[in-house]
DSSP file (Angstrom, degrees, kcal/mol; ACC not computed):
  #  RESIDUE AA STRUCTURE BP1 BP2  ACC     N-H-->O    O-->H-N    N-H-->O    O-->H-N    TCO  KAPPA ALPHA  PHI   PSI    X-CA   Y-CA   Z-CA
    1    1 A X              0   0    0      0, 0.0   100,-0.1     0, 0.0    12,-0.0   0.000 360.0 360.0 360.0 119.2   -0.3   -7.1    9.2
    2    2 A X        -     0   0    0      9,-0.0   100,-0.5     1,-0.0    12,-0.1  -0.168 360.0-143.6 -28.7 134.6   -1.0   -3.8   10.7
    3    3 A X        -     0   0    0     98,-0.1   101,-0.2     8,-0.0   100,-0.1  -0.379  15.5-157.8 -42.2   5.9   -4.5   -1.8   10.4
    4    4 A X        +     0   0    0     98,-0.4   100,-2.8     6,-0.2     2,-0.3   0.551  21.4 158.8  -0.7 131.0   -6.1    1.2   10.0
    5    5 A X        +     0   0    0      5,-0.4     2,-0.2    98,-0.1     5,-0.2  -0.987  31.8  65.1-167.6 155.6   -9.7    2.0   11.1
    6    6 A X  S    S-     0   0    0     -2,-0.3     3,-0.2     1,-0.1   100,-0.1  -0.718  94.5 -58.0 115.7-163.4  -11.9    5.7   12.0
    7    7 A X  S    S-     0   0    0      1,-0.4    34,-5.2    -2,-0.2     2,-0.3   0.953 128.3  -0.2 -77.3 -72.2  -13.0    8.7    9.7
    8    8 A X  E    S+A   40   0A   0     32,-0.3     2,-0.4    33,-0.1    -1,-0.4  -0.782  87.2 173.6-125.4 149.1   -9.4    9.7    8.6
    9    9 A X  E     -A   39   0A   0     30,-1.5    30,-1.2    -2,-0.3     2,-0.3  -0.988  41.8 -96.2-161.1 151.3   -6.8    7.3   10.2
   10   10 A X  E     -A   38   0A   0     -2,-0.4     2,-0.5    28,-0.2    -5,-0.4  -0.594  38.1-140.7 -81.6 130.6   -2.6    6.9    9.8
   11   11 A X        -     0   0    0     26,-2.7    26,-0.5    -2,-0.3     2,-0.4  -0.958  21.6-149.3 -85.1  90.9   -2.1    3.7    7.0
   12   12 A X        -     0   0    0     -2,-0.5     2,-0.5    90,-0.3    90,-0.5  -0.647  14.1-155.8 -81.0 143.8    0.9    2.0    8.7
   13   13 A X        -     0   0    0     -2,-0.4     2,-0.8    22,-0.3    88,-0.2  -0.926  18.9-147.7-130.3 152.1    3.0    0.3    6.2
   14   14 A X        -     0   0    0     86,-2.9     2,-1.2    -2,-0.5    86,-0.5  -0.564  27.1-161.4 -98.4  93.8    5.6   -2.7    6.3
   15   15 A X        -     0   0    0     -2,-0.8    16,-1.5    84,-0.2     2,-1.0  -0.218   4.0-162.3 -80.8  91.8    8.6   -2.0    3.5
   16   16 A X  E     -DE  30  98B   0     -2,-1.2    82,-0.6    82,-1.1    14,-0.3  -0.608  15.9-128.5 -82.0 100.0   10.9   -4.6    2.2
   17   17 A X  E     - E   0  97B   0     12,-1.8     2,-0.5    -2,-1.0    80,-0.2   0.194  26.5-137.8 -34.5 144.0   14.2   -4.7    0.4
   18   18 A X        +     0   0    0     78,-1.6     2,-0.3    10,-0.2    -1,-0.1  -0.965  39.7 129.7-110.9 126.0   14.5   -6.6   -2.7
   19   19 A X        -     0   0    0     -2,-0.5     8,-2.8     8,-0.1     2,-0.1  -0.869  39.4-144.3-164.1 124.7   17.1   -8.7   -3.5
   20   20 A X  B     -J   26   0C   0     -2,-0.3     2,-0.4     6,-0.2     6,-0.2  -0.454  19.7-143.8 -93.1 172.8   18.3  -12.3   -4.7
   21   21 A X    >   -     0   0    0      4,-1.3     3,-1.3     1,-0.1     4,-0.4  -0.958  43.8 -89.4-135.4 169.1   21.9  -14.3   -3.3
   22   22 A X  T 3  S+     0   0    0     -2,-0.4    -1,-0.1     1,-0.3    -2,-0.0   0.799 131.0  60.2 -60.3 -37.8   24.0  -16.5   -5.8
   23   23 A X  T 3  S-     0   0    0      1,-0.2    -1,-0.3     2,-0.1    -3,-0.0   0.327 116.8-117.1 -92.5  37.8   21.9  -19.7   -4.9
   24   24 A X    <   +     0   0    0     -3,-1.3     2,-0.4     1,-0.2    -2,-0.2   0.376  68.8 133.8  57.6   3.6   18.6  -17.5   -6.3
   25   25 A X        -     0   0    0     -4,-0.4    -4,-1.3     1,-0.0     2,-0.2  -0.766  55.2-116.5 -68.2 141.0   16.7  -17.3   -3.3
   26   26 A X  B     -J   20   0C   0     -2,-0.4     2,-0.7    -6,-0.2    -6,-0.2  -0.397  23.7-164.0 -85.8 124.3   15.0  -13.7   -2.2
   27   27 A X        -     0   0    0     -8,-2.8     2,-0.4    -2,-0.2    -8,-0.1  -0.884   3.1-161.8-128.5 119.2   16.0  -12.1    0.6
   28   28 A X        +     0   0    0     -2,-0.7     2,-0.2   -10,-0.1   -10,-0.2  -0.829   9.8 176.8-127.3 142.2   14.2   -9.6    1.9
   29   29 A X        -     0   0    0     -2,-0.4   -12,-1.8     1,-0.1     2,-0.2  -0.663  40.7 -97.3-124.8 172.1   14.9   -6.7    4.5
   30   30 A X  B     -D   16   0B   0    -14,-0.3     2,-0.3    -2,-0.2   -14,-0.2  -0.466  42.2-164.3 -78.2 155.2   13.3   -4.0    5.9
   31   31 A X        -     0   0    0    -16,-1.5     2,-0.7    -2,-0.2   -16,-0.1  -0.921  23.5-123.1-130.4 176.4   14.3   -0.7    3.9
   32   32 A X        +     0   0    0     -2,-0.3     2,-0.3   -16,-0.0    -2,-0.0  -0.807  48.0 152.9-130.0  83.4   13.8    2.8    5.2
   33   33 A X        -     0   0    0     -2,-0.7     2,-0.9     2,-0.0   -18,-0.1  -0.730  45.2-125.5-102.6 149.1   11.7    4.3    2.5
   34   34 A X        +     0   0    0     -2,-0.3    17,-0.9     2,-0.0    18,-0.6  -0.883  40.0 163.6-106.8 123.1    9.2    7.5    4.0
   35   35 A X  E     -K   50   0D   0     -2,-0.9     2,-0.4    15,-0.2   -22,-0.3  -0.677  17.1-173.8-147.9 111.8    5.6    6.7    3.0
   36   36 A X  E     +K   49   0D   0     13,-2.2    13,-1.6    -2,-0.2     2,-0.4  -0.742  14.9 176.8 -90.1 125.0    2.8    8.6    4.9
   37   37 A X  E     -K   48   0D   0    -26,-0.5   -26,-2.7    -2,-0.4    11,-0.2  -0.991   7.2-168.5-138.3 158.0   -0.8    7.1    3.8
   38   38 A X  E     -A   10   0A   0      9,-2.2     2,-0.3    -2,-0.4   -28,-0.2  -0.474  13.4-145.0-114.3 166.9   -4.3    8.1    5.1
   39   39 A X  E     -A    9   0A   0    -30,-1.2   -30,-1.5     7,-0.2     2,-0.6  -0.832   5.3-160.2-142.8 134.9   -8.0    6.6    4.8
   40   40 A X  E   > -AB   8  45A   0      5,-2.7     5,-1.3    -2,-0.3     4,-0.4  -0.909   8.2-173.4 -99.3 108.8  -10.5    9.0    4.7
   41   41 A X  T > 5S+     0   0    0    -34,-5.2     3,-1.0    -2,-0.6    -1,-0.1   0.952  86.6  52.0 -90.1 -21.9  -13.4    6.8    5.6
   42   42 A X  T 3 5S+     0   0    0      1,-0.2    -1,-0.2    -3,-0.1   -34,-0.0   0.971 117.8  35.4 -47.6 -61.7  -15.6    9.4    5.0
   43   43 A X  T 3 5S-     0   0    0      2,-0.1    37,-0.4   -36,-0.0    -1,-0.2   0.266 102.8-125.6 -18.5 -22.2  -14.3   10.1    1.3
   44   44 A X  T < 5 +     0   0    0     -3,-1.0    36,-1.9    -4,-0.4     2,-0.4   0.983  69.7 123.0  34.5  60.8  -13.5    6.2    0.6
   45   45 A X  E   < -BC  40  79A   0     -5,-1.3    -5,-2.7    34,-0.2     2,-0.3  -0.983  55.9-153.0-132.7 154.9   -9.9    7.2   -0.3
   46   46 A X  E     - C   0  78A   0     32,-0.7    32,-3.1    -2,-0.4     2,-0.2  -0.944  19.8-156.9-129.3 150.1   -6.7    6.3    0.8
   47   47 A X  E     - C   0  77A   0     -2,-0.3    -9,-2.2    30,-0.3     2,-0.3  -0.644   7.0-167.7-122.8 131.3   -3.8    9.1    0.3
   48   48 A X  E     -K   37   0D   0     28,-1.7     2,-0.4   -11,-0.2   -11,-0.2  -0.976   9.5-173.8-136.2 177.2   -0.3    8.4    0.0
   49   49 A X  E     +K   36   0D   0    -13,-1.6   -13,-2.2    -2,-0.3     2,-0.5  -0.913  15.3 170.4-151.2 106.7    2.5   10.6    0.2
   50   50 A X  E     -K   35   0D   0     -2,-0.4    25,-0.2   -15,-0.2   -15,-0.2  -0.953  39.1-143.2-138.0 155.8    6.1    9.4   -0.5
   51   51 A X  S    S+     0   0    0    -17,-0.9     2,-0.3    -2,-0.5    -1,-0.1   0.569  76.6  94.6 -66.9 -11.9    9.4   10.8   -1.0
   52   52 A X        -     0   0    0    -18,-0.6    22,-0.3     1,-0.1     4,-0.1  -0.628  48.2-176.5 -92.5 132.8   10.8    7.9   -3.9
   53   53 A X        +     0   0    0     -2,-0.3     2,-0.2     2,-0.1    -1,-0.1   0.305  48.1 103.7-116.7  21.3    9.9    9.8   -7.0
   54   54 A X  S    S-     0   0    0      1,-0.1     2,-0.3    19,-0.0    -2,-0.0  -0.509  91.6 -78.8 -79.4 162.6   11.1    6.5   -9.5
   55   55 A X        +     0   0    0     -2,-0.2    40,-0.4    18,-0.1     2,-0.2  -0.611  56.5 178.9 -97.2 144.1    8.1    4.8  -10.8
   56   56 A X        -     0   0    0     -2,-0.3     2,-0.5    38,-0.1    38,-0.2  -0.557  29.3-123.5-117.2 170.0    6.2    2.3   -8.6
   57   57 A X  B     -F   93   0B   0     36,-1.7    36,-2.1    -2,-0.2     2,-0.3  -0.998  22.5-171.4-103.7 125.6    3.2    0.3   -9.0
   58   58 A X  E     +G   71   0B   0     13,-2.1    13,-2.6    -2,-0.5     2,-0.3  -0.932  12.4 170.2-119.4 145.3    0.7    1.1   -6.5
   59   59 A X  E     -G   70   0B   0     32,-0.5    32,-2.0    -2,-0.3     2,-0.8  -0.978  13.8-162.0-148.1 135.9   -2.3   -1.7   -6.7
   60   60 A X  E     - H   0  90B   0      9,-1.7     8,-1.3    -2,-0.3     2,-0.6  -0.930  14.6-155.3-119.1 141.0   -5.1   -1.8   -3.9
   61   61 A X  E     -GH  67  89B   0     28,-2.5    28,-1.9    -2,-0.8     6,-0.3  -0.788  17.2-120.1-131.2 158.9   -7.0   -4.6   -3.6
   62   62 A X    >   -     0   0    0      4,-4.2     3,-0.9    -2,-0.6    27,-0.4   0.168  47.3 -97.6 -62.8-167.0  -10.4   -6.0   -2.4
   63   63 A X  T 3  S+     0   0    0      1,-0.2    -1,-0.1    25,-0.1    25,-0.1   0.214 123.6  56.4 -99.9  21.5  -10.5   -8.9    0.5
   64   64 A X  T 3  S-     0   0    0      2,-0.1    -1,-0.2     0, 0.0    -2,-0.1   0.003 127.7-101.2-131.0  45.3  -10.9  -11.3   -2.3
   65   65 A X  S <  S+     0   0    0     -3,-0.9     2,-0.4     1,-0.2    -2,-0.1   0.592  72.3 144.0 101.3  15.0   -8.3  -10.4   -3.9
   66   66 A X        -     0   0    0      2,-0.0    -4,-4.2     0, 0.0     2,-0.9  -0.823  51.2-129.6-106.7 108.4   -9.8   -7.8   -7.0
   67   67 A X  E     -G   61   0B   0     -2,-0.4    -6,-0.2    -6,-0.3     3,-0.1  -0.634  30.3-177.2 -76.7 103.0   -7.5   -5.0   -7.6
   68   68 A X  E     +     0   0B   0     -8,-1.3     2,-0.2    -2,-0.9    -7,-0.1   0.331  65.6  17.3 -97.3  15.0  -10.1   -2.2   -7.3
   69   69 A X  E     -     0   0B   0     -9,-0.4    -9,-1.7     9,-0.1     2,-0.3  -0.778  64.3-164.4-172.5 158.9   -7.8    1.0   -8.2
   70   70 A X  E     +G   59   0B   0     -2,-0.2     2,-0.3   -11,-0.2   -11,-0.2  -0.826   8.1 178.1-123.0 140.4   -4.2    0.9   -9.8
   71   71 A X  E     -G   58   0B   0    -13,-2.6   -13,-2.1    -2,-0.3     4,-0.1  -0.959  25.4-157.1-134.3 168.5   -1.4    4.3   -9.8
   72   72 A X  S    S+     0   0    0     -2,-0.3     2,-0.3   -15,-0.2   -15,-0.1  -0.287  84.5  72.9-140.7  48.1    2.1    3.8  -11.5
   73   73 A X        -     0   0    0      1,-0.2     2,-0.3   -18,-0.1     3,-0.1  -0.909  69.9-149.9-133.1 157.9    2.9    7.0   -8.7
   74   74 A X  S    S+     0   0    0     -2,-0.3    -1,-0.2   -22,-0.3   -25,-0.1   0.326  92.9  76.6-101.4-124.0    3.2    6.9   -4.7
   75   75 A X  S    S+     0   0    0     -2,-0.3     2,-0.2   -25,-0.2    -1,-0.2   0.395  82.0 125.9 -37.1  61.0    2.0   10.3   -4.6
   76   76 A X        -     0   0    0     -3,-0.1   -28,-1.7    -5,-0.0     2,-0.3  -0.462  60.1-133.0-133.1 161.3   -1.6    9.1   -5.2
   77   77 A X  E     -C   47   0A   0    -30,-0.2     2,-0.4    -2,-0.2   -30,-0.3  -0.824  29.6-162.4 -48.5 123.7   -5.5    9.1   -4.0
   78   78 A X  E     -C   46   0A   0    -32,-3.1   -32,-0.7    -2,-0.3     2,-0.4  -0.832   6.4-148.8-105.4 156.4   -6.8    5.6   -4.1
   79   79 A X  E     -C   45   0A   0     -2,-0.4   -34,-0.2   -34,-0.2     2,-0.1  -0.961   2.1-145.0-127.5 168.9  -10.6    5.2   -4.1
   80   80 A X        -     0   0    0    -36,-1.9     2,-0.4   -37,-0.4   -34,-0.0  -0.421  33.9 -94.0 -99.4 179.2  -12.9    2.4   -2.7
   81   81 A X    >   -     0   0    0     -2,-0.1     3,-4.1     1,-0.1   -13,-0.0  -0.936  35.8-118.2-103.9 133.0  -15.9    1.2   -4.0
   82   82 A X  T 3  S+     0   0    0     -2,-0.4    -1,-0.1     1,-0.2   -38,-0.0   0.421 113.4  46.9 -69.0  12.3  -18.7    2.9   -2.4
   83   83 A X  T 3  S+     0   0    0      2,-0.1    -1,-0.2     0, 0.0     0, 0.0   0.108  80.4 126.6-108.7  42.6  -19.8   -0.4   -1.1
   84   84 A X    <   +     0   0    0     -3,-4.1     2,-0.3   -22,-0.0    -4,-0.0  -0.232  20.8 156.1 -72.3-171.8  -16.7   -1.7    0.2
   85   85 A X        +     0   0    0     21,-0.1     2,-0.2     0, 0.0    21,-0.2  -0.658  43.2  62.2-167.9 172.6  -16.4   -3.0    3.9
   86   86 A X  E    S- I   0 105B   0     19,-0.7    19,-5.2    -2,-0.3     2,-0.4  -0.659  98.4 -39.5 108.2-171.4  -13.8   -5.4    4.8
   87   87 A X  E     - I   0 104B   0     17,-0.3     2,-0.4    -2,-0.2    17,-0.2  -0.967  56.6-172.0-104.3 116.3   -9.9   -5.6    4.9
   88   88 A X  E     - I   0 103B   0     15,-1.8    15,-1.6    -2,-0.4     2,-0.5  -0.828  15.8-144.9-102.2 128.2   -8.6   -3.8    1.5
   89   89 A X  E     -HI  61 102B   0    -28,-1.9   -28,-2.5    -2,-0.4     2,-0.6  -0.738   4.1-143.0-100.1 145.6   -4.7   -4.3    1.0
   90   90 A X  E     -HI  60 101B   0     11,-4.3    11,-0.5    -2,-0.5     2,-0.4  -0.770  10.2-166.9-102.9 148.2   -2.2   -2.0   -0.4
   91   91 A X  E     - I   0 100B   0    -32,-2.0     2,-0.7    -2,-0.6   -32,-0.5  -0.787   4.2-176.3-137.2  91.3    0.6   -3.2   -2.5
   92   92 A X  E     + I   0  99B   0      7,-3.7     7,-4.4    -2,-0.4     2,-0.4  -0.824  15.2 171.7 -88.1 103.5    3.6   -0.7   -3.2
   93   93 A X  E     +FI  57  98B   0    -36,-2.1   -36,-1.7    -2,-0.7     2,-0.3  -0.892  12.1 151.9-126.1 131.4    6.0   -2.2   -5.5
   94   94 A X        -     0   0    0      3,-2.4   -38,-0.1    -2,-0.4   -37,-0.0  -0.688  64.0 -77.5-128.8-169.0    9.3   -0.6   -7.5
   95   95 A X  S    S+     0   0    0    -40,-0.4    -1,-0.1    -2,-0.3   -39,-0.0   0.917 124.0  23.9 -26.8 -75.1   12.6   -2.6   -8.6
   96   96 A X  S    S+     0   0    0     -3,-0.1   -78,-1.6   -79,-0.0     2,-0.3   0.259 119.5  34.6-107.7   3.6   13.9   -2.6   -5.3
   97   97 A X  E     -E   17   0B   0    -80,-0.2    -3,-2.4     2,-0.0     2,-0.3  -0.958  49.6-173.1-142.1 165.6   11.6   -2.3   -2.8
   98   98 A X  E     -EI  16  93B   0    -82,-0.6   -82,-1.1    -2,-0.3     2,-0.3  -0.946   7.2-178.0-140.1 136.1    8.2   -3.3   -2.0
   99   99 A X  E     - I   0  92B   0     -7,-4.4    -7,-3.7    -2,-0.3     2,-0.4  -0.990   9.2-156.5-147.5 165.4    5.7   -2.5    0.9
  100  100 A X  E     + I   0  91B   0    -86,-0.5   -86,-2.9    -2,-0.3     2,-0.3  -0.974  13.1 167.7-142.3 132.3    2.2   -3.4    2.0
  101  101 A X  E     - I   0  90B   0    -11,-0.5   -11,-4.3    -2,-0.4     2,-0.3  -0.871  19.8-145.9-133.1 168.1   -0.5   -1.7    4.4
  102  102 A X  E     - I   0  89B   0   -100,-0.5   -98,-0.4   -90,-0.5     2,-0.4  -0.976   1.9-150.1-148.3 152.4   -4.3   -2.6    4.9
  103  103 A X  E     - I   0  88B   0    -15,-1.6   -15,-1.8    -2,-0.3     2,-0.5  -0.874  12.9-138.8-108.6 126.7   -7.4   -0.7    5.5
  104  104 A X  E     - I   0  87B   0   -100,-2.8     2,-0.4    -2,-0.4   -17,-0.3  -0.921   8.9-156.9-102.9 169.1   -9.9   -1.7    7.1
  105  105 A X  E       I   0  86B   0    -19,-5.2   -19,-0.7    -2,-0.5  -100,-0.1  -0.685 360.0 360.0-106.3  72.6  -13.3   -1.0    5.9
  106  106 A X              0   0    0     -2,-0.4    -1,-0.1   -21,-0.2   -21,-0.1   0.592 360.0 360.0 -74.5 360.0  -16.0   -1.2    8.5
């Protein structure tokens, strides 16, 4: 999975189509959704900024796995815990699409 690292740093993220086929397996494609997200390492935040204005679940979580701040927007501020360090993952999920970026936290 792509990375992020620095004071303020580009979140790249990896977007998937959602979808099942008659014999109920998931098949998933890339989809071309725009979502620009930041980490401010000063700040502990990560910023997104997306064009899909249906409601999402946005969930970040620790590196074992904790979901430490929740949005049911993309247009959002996440925050960290002021002692995080580590790799924190993002999980953007709607109906029909889903995508995932990670921070790290040094």
């Amino acid at each position: 999975m792509l990375c992020a690292t620095a004071s303020q740093s580009a979140v790249p993220f990896i977007k998937h189509k959602k979808g099942s086929s008659q014999s109920g397996t998931v098949h998933r494609a890339p989809v071309r959704i725009n979502i620009d997200g930041s980490y401010d390492d000063v700040e502990r935040t990560v910023t997104l900024i997306g064009e899909y204005e249906n409601e999402v679940e946005v969930m970040l979580y620790s590196p074992s796995g904790e979901v430490v701040d929740y949005a049911t927007c993309l247009n959002v501020t996440l925050s960290l815990p002021e002692n995080a360090h580590g790799d924190y993952t993002i999980m953007i999920e709607s109906e029909s699409w889903y995508a995932t970026g990670m921070v790290r936290v040094e």
